[in-house]
C-alpha positions in Angstrom: 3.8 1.4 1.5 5.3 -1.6 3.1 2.6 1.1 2.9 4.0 -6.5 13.7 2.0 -9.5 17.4 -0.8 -11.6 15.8 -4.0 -9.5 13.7 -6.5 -10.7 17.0 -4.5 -8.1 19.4 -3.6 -5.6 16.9 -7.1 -4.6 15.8 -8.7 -6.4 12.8 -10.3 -5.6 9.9 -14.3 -6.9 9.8 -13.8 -10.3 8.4 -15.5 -10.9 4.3 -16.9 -14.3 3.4 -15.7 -15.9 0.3 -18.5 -14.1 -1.3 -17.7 -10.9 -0.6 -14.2 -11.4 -2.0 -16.0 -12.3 -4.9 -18.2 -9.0 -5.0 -15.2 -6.4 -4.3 -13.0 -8.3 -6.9 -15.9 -8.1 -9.4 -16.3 -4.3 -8.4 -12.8 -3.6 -9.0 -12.9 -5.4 -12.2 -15.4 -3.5 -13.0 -14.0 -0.2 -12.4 -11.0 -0.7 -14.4 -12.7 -1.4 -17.6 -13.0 1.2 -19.8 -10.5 3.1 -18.3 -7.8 3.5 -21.0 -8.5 7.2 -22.9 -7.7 9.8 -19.9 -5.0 11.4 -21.2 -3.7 12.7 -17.4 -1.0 12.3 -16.1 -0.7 10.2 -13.1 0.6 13.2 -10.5 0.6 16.3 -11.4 3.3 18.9 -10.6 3.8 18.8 -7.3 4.0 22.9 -7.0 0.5 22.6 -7.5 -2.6 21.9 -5.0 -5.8 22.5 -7.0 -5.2 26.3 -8.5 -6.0 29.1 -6.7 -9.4 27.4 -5.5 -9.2 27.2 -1.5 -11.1 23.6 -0.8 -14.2 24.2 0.8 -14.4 23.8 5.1 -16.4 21.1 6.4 -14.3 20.0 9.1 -14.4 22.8 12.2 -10.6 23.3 13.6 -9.1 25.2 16.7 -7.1 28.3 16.8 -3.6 27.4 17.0 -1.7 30.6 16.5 1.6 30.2 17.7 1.8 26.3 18.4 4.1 24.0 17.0 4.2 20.2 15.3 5.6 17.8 14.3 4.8 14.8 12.3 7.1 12.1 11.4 6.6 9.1 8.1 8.9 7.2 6.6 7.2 9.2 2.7 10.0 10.7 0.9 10.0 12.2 -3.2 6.8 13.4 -4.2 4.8 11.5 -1.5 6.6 13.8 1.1 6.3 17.0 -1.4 2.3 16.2 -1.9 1.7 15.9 2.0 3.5 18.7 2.8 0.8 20.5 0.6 -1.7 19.3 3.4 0.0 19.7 6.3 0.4 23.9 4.9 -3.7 23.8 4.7 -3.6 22.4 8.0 -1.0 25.9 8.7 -3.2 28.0 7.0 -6.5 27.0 9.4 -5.1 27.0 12.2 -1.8 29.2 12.5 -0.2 26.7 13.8 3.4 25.5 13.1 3.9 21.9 11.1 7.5 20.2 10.2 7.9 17.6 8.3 10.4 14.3 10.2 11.3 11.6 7.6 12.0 8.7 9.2 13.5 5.4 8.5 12.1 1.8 7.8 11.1 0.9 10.7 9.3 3.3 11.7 9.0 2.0 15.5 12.5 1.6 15.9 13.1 5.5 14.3 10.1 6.8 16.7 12.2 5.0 20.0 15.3 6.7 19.3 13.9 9.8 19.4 11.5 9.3 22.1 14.5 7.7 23.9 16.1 10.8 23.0 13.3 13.3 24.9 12.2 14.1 21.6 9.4 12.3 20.1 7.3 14.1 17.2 4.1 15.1 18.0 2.4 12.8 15.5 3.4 9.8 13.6 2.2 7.7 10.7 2.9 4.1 11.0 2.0 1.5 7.7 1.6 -1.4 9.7 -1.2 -2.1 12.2 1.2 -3.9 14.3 3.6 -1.1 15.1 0.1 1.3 15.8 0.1 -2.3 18.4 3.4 -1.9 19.7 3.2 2.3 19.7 0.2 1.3 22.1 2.1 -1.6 23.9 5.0 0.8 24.7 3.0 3.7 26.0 3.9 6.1 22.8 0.4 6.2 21.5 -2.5 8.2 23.0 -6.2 7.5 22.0 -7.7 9.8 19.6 -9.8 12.3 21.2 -13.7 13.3 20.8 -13.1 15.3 18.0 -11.2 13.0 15.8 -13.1 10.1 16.3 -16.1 12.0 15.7 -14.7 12.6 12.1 -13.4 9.6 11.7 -16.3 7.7 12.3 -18.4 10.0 9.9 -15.9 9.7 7.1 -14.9 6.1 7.3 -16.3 2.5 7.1 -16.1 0.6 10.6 -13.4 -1.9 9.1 -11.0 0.9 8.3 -11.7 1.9 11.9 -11.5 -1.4 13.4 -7.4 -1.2 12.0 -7.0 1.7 14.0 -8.2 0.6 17.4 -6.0 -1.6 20.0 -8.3 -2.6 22.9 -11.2 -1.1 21.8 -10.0 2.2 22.2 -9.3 4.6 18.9 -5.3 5.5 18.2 -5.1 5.8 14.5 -6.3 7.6 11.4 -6.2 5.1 8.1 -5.0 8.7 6.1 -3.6 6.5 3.6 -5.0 3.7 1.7 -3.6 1.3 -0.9 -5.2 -1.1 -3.8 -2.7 -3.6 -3.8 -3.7 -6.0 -6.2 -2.9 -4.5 -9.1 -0.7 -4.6 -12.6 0.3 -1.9 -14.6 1.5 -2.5 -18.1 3.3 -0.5 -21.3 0.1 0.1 -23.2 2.7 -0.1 -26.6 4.0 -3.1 -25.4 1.0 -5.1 -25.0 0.3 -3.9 -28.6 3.3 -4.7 -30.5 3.0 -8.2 -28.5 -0.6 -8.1 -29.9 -1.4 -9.3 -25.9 -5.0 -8.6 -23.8 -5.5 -8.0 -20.6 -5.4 -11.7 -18.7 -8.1 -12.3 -16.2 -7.1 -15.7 -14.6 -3.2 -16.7 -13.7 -3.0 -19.2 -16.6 -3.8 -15.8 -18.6 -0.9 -14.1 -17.3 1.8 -16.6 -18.1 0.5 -16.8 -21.3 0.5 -13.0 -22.0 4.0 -12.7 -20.5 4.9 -15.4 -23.1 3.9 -13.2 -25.9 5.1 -9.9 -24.3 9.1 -11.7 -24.0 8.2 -13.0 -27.9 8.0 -10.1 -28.9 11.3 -9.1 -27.5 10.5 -7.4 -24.1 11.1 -8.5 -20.9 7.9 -9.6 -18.9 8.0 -8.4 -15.6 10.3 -5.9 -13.7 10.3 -6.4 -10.1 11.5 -4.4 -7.4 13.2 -6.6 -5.2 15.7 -4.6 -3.7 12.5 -3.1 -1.6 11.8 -6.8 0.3 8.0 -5.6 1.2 7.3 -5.6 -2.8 7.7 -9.3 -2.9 5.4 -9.9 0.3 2.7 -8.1 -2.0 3.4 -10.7 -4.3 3.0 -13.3 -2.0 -0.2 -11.8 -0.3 -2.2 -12.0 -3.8 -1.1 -15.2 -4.8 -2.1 -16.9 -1.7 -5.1 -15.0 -0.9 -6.6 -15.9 -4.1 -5.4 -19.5 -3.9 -5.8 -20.4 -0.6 -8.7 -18.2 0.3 -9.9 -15.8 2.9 -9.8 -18.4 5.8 -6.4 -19.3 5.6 -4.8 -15.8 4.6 -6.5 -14.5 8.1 -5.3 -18.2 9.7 -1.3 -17.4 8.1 -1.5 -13.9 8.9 -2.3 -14.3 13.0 0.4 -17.4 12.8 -2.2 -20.1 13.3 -1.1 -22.2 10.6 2.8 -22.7 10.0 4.4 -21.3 6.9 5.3 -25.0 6.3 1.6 -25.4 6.0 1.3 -27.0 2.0 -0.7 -23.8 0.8 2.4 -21.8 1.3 4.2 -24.5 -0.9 1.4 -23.9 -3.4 1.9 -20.7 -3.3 5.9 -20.3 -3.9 5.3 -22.9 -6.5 3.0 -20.3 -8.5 5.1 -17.7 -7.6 8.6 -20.0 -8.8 6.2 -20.1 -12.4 7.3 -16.5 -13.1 10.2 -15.5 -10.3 12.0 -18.6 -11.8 11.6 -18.7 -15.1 14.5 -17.5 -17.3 14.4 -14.0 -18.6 10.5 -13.9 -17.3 12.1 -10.6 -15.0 14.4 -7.9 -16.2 17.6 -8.5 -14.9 17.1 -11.3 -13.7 17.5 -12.3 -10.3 20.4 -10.6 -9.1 19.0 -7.6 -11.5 15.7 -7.6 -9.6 17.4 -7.5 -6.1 19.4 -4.5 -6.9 16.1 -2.7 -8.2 14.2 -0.7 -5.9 10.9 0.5 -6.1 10.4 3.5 -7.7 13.0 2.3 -10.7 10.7 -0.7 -11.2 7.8 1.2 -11.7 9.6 3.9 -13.9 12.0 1.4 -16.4 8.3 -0.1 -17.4 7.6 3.2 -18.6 10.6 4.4 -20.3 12.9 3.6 -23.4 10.7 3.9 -26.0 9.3 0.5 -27.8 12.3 -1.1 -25.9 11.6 -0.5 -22.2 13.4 -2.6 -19.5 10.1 -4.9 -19.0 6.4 -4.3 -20.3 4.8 -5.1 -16.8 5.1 -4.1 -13.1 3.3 -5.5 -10.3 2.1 -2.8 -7.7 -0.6 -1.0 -5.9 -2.2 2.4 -6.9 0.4 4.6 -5.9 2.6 3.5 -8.7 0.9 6.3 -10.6 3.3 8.6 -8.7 6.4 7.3 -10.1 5.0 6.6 -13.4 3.9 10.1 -13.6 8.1 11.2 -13.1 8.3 9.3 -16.4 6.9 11.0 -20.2 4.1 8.0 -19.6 0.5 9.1 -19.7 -2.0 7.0 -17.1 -4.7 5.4 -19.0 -2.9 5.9 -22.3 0.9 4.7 -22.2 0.5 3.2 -19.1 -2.8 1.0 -18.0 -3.6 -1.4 -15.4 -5.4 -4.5 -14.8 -6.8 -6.2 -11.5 -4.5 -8.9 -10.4 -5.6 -12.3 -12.0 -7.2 -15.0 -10.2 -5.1 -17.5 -9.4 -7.6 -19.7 -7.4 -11.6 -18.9 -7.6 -11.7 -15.4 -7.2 -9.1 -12.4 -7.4 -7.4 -11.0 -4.7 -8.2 -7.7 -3.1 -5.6 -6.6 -0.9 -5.0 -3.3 0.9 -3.0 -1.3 3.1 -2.6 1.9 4.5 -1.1 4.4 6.6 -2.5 5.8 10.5 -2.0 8.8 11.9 -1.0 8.4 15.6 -0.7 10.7 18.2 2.8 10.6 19.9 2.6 13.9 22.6 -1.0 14.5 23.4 -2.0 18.2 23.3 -5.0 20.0 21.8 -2.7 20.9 18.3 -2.1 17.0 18.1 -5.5 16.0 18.3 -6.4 18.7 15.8 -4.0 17.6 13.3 -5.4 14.0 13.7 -8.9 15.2 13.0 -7.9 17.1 10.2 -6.4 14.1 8.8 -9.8 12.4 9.6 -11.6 14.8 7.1 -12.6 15.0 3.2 -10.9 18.2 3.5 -7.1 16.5 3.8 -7.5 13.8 1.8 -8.6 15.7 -1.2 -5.8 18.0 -1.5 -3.3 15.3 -1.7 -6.3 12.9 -4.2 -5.9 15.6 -6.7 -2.1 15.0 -6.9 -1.8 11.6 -7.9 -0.6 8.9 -6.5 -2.8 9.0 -3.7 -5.9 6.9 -2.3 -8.3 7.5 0.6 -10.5 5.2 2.6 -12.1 8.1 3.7 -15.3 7.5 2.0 -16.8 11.3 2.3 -13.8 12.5 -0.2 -15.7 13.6 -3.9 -14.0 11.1 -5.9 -14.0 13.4 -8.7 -11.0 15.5 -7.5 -9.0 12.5 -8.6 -6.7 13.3 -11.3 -7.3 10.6 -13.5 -10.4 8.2 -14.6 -7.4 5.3 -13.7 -7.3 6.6 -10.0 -11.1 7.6 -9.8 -12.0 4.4 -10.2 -9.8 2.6 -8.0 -11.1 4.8 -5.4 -14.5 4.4 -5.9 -13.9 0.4 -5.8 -12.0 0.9 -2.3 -14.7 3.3 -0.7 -17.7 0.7 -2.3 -15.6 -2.5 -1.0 -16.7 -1.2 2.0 -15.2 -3.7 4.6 -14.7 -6.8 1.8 -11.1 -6.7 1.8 -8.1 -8.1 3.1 -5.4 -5.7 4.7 -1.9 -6.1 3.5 -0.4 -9.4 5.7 2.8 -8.7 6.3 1.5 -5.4 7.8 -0.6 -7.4 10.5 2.7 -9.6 11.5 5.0 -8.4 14.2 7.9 -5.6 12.5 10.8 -7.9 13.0 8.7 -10.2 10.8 6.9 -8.4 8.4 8.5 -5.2 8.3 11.8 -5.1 8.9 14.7 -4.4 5.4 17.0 -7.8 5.5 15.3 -9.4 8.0 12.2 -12.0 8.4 9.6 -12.2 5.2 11.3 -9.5 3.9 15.0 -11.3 3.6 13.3 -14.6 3.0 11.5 -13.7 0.0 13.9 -12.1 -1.4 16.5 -15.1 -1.2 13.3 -17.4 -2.8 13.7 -15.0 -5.7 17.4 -15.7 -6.1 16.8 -19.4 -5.8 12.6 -20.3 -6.4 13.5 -23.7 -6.9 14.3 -24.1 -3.0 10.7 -24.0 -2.1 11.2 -25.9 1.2 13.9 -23.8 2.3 11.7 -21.0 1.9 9.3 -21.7 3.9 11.8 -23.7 6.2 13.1 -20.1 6.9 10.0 -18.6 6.8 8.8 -20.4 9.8 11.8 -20.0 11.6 11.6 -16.5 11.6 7.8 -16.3 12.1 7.8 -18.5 15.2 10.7 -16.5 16.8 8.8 -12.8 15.6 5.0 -14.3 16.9 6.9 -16.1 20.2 6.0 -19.4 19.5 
């Protein structure tokens, strides 16, 4: 999830007032109470796809005996394992032929080698709606057809569309959907530390306080993955600063020397800077990637490496690698208000067609459908915007509801900003936000330097 030319150009997502912010972080409040006695486990084993139960048609697909796919994502671990699982339904249908390209961060510079190379994959899904832009830009991308816009618009919400479209024409599929304003917790932790669930940011240093007194570590953060510390960024600011100027910072209309950046580092220097607030510390943190921030939350007993992780939903897949059971060991919270109202950020994943043929355009559509998205929802780890999909086939009351706050958000959201910024900016390992967050975690004191940097690199990315 990192789940790229300003938001205007690059398709945009209907824009909430301040008090629909309010109403989707309420919903999503909402949803996550009450959510701590499933005993499920967060992904199920991935050998699995629902039993022996064949889901039910209600998408119409083409005979494709004999023709072959490809589809290319950057997924890899149980992410790749689960959509391989829809990609053999997809087999199954249609006879044709699918395999599986994993591809490197970035994505847009992966697809132009092999396009470069006279051998492009047939399909692609991109995380950011800036390289869908520059897929577009560079003549990669071909508009969906009648078929799979037909299902798409059925199935999904005309924001979750809007992402999809460059021009006003239709290129990709939001597959993939993320709730990233979220923090999961060790349930035992919280207990021993006798802590509640904070609500407001105030709340949050104050439970971390009695989560390191009683001898755990706070936070863990994966900073050796830069795009986890640009989700940090996004719900701190979005909440602080507001809806306005998060759609203002993310199309580069106000300078990342504007002061609500400052405010923002600030907050985020009240827990990235404070001594032993994040398991290993800086240089600890920076050397942890992802998936071992999620899982040393969940591991060691009474003594695991930090009691808290800040992530989206699809967490739940690593935490379910771990003995951890979703909504029992391991729970989750909405992320606090740090200004008014909480943050609800998203982001997501499009399927884009890459070599136009009727197969291609089938695969898309069958992306588009209830059908796909609820073979991989009943996996773990997973969310859809596809707002058809029975919620129920999610494995978990945790990931139910989560789902059923996306889907009832409707268009009241914010989509992931470093997603919307051009790739060399937003998207791009040791470069741009990435690198420049990740050296403001190593020294959070340098606040102007940050965003010093920050600019730098935005101007140059944005071209001016």
């Amino acid at each position: 999830m990192r789940t790229s030319s300003t938001i205007r150009t690059r398709g945009t997502v209907k824009r909430a007032t301040r008090m629909s912010a309010v109403l989707a972080a309420g919903a999503l409040a909402l949803s996550l109470t009450a959510c701590g006695g499933d005993d499920d486990k967060g992904s199920d084993d991935g050998d699995k796809s629902g039993g022996d139960k064949q889901p039910a048609a209600s998408v119409t697909l083409p005979k494709l005996d004999g023709e072959s796919l490809e589809v290319a994502a950057v997924w890899t671990g149980t992410e790749q394992k689960n959509f391989k699982q829809v990609l053999a339904e997809f087999e199954k249908r249609t006879g044709a032929k699918v395999t599986f390209v994993p591809a490197q961060d970035p994505i847009i510079n992966f697809l132009g080698s092999k396009i470069a190379g006279g051998a492009p994959p047939d399909v692609a899904m991109l995380p950011q709606p800036g390289a869908i832009k520059q897929a577009v830009d560079k003549g990669w991308a071909k508009p969906l057809g009648a078929e799979a816009t037909k299902e798409l618009g059925e199935n999904y919400s005309p924001g979750w569309q809007d992402i999809g479209k460059v021009g006003g024409k239709q290129y990709g599929v939001y597959y993939k959907a993320a709730n990233k304003s979220l923090i999961w917790y060790n349930a035992k932790v919280f207990e021993n530390a006798g802590a509640a669930e904070p609500k407001t940011w105030d709340e949050l240093l104050n439970t971390a306080q009695m989560v390191y007194d009683s001898g755990v570590t706070p936070f863990s953060v994966g900073g050796a993955d830069g795009w986890t510390l640009t989700d940090w960024f996004e719900n701190v600011y979005l909440s602080q600063a507001g809806p306005e100027k998060y759609d203002q910072l993310a199309k580069h209309e106000i300078k990342w020397t504007d002061p609500s950046v400052k405010e923002a580092l600030t907050t985020l220097a009240e827990i990235w800077g404070k001594k032993d607030f994040v398991a290993g510390g800086a240089s600890g943190a920076l050397q942890t990637e992802f998936p071992a921030s999620v899982t040393q939350t969940f591991t060691g007993g009474d003594q695991p490496k930090a009691g808290m992780v800040y992530e989206g939903d699809f967490a739940q897949v690593n935490i379910g690698e771990t003995k951890a059971k979703i909504g029992t060991d391991a729970k989750v919270f909405p992320f606090p208000a740090v200004g008014d109202t909480a943050p609800v950020v998203s982001g997501g994943d499009a399927a884009v067609v890459l070599e136009d043929s009727k197969a291609a355009q089938a695969l898309a559509t069958w992306l588009a459908s209830p059908d796909a998205a609820a073979i991989q929802a009943k996996l773990g780890g997973f969310l859809s915007p596809n707002k058809s999909i029975d919620s129920s086939v999610y494995p978990n009351e945790v990931q139910k509801k989560i789902a059923d706050a996306l889907v009832a958000a409707g268009d009241d959201f914010r989509f992931d900003m470093s997603d919307q910024a051009p790739q060399a900016f937003g998207g791009t390992p040791g470069k741009g936000e990435w690198k420049a967050l990740q050296d403001f975690l190593k020294n959070p004191k340098d606040v102007a330097g940050a965003q010093a940097k920050l600019e730098a690199d935005a101007a140059a990315a944005y071209g001016g």
